[in-house]
C-alpha positions, -999 to 999 in steps of 0.1 A, spaced: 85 -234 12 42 -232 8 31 -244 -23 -4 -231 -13 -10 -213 -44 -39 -198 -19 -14 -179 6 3 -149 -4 34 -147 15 47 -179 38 54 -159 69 19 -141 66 2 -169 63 -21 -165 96 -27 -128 83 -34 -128 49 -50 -158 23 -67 -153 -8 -93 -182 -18 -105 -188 -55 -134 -212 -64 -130 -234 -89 -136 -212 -119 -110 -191 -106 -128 -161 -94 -123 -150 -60 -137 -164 -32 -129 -148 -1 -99 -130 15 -87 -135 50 -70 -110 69 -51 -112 98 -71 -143 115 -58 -134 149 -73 -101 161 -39 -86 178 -37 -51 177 -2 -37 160 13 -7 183 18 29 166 55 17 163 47 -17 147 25 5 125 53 28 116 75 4 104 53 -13 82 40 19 67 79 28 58 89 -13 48 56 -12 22 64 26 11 90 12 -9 68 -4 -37 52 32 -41 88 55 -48 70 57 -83 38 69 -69 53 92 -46 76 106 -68 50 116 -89 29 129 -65 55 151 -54 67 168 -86 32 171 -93 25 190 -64 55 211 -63 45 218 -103 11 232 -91 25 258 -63 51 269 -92 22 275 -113 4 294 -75 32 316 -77 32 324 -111 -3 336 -110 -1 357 -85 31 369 -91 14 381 -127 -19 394 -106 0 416 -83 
């Protein structure tokens, strides 16, 4: 186990670090130190792993959305 309190995540730890000074404000913020391009795949499959921590967002997003073409159809349903 890192107990770097400086890296975020042990198996990212050539991609991603966060450094504070010693007043605690940030510093600087390393990301991914080796310049490897990620494939559309590779991409893919990130974008859906991380999507989980937004179900909230996207949730609301969505009944949002669909709330706003009910009120569309509404309105034109009462113009015509």
């Amino acid at each position: 186990m890192n107990n770097d309190p400086t890296v975020l995540d042990e198996s990212a730890a050539e991609r991603i670090a966060v450094d504070f000074n010693e007043d605690g404000t940030l510093s600087g913020i390393v990301l991914d130190g080796e310049h490897e391009s990620m494939g559309d795949v590779q991409a893919g499959i990130e974008f859906i792993y991380h999507m989980r921590e937004h179900l909230l967002d996207v949730g609301i997003a969505t009944v949002y959305l669909i709330s706003v073409y009910a009120i569309v159809l509404w309105i034109k349903k009462k113009l015509t």
